[in-house]
C-alpha positions in Angstrom: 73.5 31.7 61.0 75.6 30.1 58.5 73.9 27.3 58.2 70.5 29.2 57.8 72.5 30.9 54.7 73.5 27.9 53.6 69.8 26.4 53.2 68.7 29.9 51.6 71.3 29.5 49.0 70.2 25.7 48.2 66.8 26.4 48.4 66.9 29.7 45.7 69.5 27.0 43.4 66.8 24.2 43.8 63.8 26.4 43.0 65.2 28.4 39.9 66.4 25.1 38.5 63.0 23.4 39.1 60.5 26.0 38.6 60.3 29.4 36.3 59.7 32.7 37.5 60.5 32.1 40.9 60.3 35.4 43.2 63.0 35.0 45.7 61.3 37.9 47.9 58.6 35.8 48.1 60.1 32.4 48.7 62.5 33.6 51.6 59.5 35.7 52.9 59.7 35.8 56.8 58.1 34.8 58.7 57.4 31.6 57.3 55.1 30.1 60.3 51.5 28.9 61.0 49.6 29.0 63.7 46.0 28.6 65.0 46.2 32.4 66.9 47.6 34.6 63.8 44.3 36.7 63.9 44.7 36.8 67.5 42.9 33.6 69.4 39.3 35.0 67.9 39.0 33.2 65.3 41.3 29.8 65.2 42.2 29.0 61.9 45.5 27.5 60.7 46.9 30.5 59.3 50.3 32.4 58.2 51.6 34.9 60.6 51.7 38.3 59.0 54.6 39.8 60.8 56.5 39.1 63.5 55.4 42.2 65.6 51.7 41.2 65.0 52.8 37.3 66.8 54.7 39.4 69.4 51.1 41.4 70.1 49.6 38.0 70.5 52.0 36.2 72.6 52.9 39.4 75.1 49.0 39.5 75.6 49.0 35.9 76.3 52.0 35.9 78.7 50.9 39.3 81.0 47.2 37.0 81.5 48.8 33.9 82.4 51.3 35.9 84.7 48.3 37.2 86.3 47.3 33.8 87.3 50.0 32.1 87.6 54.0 32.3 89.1 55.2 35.4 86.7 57.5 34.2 83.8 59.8 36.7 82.7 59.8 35.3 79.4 61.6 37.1 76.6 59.8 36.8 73.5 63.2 36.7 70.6 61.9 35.4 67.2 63.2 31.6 67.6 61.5 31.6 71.4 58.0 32.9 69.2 58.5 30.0 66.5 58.7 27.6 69.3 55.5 28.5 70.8 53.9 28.5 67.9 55.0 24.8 66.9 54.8 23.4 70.3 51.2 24.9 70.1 50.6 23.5 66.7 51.7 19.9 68.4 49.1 20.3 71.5 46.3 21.2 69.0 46.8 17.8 67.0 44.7 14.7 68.2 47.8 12.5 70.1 49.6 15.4 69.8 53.2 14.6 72.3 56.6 16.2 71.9 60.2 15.7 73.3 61.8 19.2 73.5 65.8 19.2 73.6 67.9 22.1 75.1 69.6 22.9 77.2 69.0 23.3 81.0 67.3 26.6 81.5 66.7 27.5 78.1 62.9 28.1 78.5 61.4 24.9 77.0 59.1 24.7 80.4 58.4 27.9 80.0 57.5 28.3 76.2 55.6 24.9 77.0 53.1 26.7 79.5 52.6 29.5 77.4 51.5 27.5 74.6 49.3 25.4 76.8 48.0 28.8 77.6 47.0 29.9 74.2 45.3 26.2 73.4 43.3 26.5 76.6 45.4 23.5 78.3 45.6 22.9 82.2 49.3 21.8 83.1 49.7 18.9 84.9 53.5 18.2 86.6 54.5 16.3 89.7 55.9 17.4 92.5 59.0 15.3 93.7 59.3 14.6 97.3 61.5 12.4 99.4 61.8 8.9 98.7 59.6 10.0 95.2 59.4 6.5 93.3 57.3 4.4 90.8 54.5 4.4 93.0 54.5 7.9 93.4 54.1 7.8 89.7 51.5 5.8 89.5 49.4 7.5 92.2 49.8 10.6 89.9 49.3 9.1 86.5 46.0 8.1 87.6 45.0 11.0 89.3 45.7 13.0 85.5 44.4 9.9 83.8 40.8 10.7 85.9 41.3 14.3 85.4 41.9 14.3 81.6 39.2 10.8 80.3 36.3 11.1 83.7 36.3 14.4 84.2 36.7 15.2 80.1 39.1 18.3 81.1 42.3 19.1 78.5 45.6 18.4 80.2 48.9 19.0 79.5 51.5 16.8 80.8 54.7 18.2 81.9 57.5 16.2 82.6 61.8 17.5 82.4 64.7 14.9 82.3 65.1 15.7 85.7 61.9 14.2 87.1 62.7 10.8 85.3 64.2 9.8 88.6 64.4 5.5 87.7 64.5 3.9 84.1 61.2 2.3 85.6 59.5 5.7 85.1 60.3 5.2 81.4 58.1 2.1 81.1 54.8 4.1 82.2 55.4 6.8 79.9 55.8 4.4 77.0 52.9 2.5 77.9 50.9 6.0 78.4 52.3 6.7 74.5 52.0 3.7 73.1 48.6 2.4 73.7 46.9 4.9 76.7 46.9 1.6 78.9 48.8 1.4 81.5 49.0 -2.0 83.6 47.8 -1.9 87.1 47.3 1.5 87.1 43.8 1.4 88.7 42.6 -1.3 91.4 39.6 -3.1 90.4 37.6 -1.0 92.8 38.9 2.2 91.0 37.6 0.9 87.5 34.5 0.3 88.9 33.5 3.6 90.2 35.0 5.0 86.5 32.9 3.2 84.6 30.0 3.8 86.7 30.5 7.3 86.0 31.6 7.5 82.5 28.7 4.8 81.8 25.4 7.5 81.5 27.3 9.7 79.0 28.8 6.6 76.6 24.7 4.9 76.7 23.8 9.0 75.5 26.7 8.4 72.4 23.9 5.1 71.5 26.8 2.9 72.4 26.1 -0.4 74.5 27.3 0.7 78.2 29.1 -2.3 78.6 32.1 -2.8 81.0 34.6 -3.0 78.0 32.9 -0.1 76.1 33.1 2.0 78.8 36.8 1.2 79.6 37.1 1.4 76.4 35.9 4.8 76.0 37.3 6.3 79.3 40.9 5.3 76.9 40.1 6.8 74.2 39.5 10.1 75.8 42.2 10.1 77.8 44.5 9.7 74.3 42.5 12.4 73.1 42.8 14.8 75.9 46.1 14.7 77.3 48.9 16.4 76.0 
């Protein structure tokens, strides 16, 4: 709280130095948020929120339908919970859009995570640790989202905590699936093959030359483009 004061009072200093006939109502006007759902999901356009009971509308509505398809979260929607939606949202709606959340344990970033996947129309995607879990584990799953999300063309969300990082080695795939969308050896020759082949119908329809590396190529580009 203090340090939210603080900015207020360096902000109002700044802007009646800078400018003339500031309005400090309208400067420190809350809530100062956008998001794609402020006229409730009909119509998404990046717009400001109104007023915070109109985003509560929104996001309540939201939660009881994905509690009635899902495991029940008993979220509680507190203004700084509503702002996080809204900005993880903002993140999954941007091309490449990937976030790091930090908190601590049990503070509802999983949570607020789902329920803006939710809102964007995003499947979830998280493993499931077993026994003996390790980097080929991984791998097995990677590819299974990787088909899901650039063959199968279907918006994923990727879900992963701290505590699933089980080896540094895990580390290496998720650069490589953040950095380029390429991850080595992730696929056997055989497994390329039988992408391609299905991907290779729908790139000739786009005009472009089904070629092995186009199609690779392609299958890439939509995975960057529709996982989360």
């Amino acid at each position: 709280t203090k340090d939210c004061d603080l900015f207020q009072k360096k902000l109002l200093e700044t802007a009646y130095k800078y400018f003339e006939g500031v309005d400090s109502r309208v400067l420190l006007q809350q809530p100062l948020i956008y998001c794609h759902f402020a006229n409730g999901g009909e119509d998404p356009c990046y717009m400001p929120v109104k007023d915070w009971e109109v985003l509560k509308t929104i996001l309540t509505e939201t939660l009881d339908n994905y509690n009635e398809l899902n495991a029940t979260m008993p979220l509680v929607l507190f203004e700084d919970a509503m702002q996080h939606v809204c900005r993880i949202s903002r993140i999954l709606r941007t091309p490449q859009g990937y976030a790091l959340l930090v908190g601590v344990g049990g503070s509802g970033k999983q949570s607020l995570s789902r329920l803006a996947a939710c809102i964007c129309g995003l499947e979830v995607f998280q493993i499931t640790l077993t026994e003996g879990f390790g980097i080929q584990d991984l791998q097995v799953d990677l590819a299974n989202l990787y088909i899901r999300a650039g063959a199968k063309n279907m918006p994923t969300v990727f879900l992963l905590t701290d505590a699933q990082v089980l080896r540094e080695s895990f580390l290496v795939l998720i650069n490589d699936l953040l950095a380029s969308g390429e991850i080595p050896d992730l696929f056997s020759d055989e497994d390329v093959d039988k992408i391609i082949s299905g991907i290779c119908n729908e790139v000739r329809g786009l005009g472009i030359v089904d070629s092995r590396e186009n199609c690779w190529k392609f299958f890439l580009a939509r995975v960057r483009l529709q996982l989360k």
